[in-house]
C-alpha positions as CSV (number, residue, x, y, z in Angstrom):
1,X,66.8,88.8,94.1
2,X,67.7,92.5,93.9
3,X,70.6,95.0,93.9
4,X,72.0,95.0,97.9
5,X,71.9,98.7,97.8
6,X,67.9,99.1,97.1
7,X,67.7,97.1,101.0
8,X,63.9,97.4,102.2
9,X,62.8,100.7,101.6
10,X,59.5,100.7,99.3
11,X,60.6,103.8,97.3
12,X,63.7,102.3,96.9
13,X,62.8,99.2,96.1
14,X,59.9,100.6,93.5
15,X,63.1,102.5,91.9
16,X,65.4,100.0,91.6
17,X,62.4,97.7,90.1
18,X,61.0,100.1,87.5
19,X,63.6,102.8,86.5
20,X,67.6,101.8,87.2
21,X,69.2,100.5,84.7
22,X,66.3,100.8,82.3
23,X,67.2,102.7,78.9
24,X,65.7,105.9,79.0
25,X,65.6,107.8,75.4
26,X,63.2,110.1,76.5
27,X,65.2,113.7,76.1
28,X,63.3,115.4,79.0
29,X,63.8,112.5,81.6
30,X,67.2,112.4,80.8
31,X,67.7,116.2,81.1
32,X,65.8,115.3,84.4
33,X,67.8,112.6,85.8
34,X,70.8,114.5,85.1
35,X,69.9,117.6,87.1
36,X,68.6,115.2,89.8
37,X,72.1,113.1,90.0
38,X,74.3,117.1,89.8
39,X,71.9,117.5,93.0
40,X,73.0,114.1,94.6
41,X,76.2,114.9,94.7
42,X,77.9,114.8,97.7
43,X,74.5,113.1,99.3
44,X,73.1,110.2,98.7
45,X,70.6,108.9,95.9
46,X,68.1,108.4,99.2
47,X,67.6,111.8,99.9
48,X,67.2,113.1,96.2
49,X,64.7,110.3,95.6
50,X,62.7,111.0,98.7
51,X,62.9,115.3,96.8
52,X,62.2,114.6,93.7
53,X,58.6,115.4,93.6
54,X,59.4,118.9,95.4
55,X,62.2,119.2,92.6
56,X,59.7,118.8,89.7
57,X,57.4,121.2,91.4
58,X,60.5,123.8,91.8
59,X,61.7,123.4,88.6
60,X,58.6,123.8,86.4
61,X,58.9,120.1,86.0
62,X,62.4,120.0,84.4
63,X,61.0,122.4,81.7
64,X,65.0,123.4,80.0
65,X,62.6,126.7,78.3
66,X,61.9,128.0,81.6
67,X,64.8,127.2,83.9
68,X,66.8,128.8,81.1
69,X,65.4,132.1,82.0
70,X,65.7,132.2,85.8
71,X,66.5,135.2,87.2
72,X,67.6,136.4,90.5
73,X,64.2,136.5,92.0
74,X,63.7,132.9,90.9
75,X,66.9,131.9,92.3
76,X,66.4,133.7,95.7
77,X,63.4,131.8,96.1
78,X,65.1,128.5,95.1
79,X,66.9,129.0,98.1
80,X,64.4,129.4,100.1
81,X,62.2,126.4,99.2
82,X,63.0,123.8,102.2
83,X,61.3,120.9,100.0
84,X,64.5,120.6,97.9
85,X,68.6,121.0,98.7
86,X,69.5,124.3,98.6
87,X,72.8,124.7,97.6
88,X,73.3,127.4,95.5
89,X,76.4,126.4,93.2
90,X,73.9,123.5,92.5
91,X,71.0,125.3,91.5
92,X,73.2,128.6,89.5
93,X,74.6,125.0,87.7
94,X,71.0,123.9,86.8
95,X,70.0,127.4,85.2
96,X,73.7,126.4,82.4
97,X,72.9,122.9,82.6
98,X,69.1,124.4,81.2
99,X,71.0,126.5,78.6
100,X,73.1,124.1,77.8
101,X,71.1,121.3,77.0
102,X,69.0,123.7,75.1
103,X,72.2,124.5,72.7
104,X,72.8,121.1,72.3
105,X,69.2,120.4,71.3
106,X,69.5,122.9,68.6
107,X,72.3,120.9,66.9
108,X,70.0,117.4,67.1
109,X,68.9,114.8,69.6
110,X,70.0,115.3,73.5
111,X,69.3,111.6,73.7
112,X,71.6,110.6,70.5
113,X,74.3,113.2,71.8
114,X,74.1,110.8,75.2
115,X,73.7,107.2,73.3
116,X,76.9,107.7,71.1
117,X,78.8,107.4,73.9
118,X,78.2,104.0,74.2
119,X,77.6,102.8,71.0
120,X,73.8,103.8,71.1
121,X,72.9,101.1,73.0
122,X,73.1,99.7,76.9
123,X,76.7,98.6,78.0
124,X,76.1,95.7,79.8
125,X,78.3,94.9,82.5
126,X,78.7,91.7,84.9
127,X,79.5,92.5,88.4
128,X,79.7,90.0,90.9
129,X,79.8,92.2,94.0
130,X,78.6,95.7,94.8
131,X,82.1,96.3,95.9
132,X,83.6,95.7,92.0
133,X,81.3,98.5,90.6
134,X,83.7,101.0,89.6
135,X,82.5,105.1,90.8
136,X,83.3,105.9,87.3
137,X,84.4,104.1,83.9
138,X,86.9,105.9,80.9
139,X,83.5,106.2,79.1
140,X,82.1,108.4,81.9
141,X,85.0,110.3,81.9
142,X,84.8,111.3,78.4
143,X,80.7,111.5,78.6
144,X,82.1,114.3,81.8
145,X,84.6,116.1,79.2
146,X,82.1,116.7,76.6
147,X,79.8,117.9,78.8
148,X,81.6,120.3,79.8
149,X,82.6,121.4,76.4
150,X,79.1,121.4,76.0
151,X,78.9,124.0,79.1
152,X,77.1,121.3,81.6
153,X,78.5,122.6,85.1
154,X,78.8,120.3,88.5
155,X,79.4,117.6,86.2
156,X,82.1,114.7,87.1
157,X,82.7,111.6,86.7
158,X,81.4,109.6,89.0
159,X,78.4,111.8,88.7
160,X,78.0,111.3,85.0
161,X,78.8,107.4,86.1
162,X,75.5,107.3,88.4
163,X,73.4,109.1,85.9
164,X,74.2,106.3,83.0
165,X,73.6,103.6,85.7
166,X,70.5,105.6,86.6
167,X,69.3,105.8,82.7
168,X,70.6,102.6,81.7
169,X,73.3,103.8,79.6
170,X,75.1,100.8,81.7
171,X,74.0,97.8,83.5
172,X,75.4,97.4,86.6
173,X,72.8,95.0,87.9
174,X,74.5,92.5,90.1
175,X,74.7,89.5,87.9
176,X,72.5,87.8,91.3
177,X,69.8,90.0,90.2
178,X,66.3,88.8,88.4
179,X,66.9,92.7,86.9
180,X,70.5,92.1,85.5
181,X,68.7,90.0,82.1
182,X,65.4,92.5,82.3
């Protein structure tokens, strides 16, 4: 038994299996995951999924040290590159996101600056339905505030929501799932 919302799609199904809802301390997969879900917004998790290979190759790989540095010339040919979604707001947000995830490195651990928000360790949650999953929780809405304190841009709440769902900073397995225990 699985999640409703992987359905039958292999990729989908290969991501719900081996990476939702899985704690990820890993501080460049979670500076990943964080650009990919400001991406997602407004689309759906599909799309991104199906991009995110062409995203790693545009983005030197998530590397904070370089995107930190883009300049215009990088950015015009972000927009050019029909392999990812080119929305500029998006990708002008990635270049601060870059910076600011850089800043907050300086001070100590991305990952621990996450994790504290929910106690350091998963929250575990024990939906029934797909329908009783919030879109966001008080805890992402505080996650969202600091992060914009923090200067993360294209950051709300029920984005922050789906990127702690995504990196297991919450379960929100079904409890009908074999992954709600895992």
């Amino acid at each position: 038994m699985r999640c409703p919302w992987c359905g039958t799609d292999p990729l989908y199904l290969r991501y719900h299996d081996e990476e939702w809802g899985r704690p990820l301390y890993d501080e460049h997969k979670l500076f990943e995951f964080l650009i990919l879900e400001t991406f997602q917004a407004g689309l759906s998790w599909r799309t991104i999924l199906y991009k995110r290979e062409a995203f790693r190759l545009a983005f030197d790989n998530f590397d904070a040290q370089k995107i930190a540095v883009y300049d215009d010339q990088r950015l015009n040919a972000l927009l050019t590159n029909s392999d990812i979604i080119r929305n500029r707001a998006k990708i002008i947000a990635t270049i601060a996101n870059a910076r600011a995830y850089l800043a907050l490195k300086e001070k100590g651990s991305f990952a621990e600056w996450l994790w504290q928000h929910v106690g350091g360790k998963p929250q575990r949650n024990a939906w029934e339905k797909i329908e009783d999953i919030p879109a966001y929780t008080p805890t992402a809405e505080k996650l969202t505030q600091n992060l914009k304190k923090a200067g993360f841009k294209f950051v709300g709440p029920a984005t922050v929501y789906a990127f702690m769902q995504a990196t297991g900073m919450v379960n929100d397995h079904l409890t009908s799932c074999d992954y709600y225990l895992r």
